[in-house]
C-alpha positions as CSV (number, residue, x, y, z in Angstrom):
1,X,26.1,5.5,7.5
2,X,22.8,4.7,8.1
3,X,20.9,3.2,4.9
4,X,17.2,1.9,6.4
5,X,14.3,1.4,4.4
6,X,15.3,-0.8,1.2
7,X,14.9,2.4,-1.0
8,X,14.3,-0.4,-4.4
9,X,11.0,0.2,-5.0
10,X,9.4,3.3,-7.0
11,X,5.9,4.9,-5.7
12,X,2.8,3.1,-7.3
13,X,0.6,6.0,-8.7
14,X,-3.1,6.5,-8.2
15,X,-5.1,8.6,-11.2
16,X,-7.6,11.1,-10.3
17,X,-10.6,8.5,-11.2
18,X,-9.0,5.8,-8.9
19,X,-7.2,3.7,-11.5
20,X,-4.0,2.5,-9.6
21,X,-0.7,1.9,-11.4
22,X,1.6,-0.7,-9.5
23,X,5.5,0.1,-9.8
24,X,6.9,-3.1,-11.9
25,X,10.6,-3.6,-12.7
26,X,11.2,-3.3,-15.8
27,X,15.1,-4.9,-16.8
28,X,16.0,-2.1,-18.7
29,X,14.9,0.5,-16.4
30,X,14.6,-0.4,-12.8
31,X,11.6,-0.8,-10.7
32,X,8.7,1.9,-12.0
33,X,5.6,2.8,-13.5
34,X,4.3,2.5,-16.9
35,X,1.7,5.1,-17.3
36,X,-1.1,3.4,-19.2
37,X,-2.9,6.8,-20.4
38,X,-3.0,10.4,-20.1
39,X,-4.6,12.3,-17.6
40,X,-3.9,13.6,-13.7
41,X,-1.8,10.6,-11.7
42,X,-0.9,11.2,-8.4
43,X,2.3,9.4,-5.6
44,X,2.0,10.1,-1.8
45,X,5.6,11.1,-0.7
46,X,5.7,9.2,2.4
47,X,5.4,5.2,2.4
48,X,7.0,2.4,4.3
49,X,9.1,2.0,0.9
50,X,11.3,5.7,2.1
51,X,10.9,8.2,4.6
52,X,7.7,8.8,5.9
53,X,6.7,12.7,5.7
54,X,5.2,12.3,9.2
55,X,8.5,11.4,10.8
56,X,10.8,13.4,8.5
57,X,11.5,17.4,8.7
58,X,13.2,17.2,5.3
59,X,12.1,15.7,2.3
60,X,13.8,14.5,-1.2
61,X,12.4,13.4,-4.4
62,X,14.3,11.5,-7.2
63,X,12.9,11.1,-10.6
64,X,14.0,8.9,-13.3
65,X,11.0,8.9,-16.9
66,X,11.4,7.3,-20.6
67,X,11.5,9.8,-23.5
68,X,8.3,9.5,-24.2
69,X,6.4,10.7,-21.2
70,X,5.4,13.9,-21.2
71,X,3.4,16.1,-18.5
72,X,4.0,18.6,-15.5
73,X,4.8,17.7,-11.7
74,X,3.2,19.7,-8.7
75,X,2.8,18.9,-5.1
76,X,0.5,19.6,-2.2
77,X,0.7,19.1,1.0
78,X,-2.0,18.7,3.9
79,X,-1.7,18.1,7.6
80,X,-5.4,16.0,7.0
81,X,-5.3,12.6,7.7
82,X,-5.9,9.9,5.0
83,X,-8.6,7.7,6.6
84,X,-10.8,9.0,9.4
85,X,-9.9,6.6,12.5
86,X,-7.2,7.0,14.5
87,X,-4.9,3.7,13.3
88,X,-5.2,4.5,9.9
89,X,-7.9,1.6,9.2
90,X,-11.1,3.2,8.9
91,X,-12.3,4.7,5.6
92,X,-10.9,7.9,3.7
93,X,-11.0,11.4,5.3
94,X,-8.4,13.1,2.2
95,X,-7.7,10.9,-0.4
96,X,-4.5,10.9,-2.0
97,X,-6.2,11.9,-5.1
98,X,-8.9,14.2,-3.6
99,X,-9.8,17.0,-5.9
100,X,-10.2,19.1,-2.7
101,X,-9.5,22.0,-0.9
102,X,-7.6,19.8,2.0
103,X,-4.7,19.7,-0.1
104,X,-3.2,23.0,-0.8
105,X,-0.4,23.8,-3.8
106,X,3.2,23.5,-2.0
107,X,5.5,25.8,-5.4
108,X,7.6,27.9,-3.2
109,X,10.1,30.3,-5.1
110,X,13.4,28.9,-7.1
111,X,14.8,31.9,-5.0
112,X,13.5,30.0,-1.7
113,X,15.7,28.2,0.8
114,X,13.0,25.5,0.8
115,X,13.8,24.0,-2.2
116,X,16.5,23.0,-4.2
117,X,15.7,21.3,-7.6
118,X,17.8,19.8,-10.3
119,X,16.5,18.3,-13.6
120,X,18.5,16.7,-17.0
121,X,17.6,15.8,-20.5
122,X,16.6,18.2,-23.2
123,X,13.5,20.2,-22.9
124,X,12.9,19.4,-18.9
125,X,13.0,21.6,-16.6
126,X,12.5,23.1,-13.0
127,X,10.7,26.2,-12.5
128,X,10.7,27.2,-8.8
129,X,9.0,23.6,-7.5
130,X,6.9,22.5,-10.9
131,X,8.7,20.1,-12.9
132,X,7.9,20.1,-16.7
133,X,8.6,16.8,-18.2
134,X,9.4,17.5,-22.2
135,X,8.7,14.4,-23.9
136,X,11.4,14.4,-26.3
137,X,14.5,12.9,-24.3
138,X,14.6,11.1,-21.5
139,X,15.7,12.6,-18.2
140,X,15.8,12.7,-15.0
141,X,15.4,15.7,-11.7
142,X,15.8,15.6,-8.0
143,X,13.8,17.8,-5.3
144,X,15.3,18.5,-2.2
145,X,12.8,20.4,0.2
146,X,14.5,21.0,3.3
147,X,11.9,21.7,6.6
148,X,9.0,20.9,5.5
149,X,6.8,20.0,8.6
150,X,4.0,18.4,6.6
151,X,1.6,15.5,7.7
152,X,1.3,14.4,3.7
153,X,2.8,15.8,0.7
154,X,2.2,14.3,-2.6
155,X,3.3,15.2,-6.1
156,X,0.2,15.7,-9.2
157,X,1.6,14.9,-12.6
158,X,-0.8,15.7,-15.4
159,X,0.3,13.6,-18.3
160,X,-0.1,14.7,-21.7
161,X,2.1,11.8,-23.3
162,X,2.5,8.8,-21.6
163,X,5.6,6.6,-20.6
164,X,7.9,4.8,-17.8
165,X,8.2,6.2,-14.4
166,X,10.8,6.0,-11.5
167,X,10.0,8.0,-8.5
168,X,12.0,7.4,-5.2
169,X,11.2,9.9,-2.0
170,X,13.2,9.8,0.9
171,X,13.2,11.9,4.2
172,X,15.4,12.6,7.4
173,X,14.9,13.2,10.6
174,X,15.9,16.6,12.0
175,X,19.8,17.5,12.6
């Protein structure tokens, strides 16, 4: 068995005006994020804390939230870089959290052999690769999106209520 990376640590998340939210552990509920308001947050799926999507061909996503958040998960995935030099030190070229065109909607069908999705809790749910988040019970979903040959892939959750927030990618390197 092979178990690198430390795989403790959920993904900080970054909102759409640059307000960063740093993953915490919490005692009763692991290492996450409280959302401190509503609004469009956003977690790169590739970090030094799992997998990174650059090295990986296929790609998982665990998700663990309190009862109280409330909101819908997307991703998009680019093959732009995220700053504009070559060693990754110079200043942004796509932004995690870019509102642009360089990152493009990444939903294919439930019916697709490039996803595989699972959610629990009352009132969430999986529909092809969007994730609706019900805000009533507390729950929990996993992504698995197999061949997916993408430079950066990050999930957009617009939150409507907020709440706690475990997210956990991890990737492997082809078979």
């Amino acid at each position: 068995m092979n178990y690198n990376g430390t795989g403790l640590h959920a993904l900080n998340l970054i909102k759409s005006d640059g307000t960063i939210a740093v993953a915490t552990l919490d005692l009763t509920n692991g290492w996450g994020v409280a959302i401190p308001s509503t609004g469009t947050w956003y977690f790169e799926l590739g970090s030094d804390l799992g997998g990174s999507i650059i090295e990986t061909q296929d790609q998982a996503l665990s998700l663990q939230w309190s009862a109280t958040l409330a909101g819908t998960l997307t991703f998009g995935v680019t093959t732009f870089p995220a700053t504009l030099s070559m060693n990754g030190q110079g200043g942004a070229d796509l932004a995690t959290n870019a509102n642009s065109a360089g990152w493009q909607t990444f939903n294919p069908s439930a019916a697709s052999a490039q996803a595989y999705t699972n959610a629990s809790g009352t009132g969430n749910s999986w529909t092809a690769l969007t994730l609706t988040l019900g805000g009533t019970n507390a729950g929990g979903a996993f992504a698995n999106m197999p061949g997916t040959a993408m430079k950066r892939m990050r999930g957009q959750l617009v939150v409507t209520a907020t709440g706690f927030l475990r997210a956990l990618p991890w990737g492997k390197i082809g078979s």
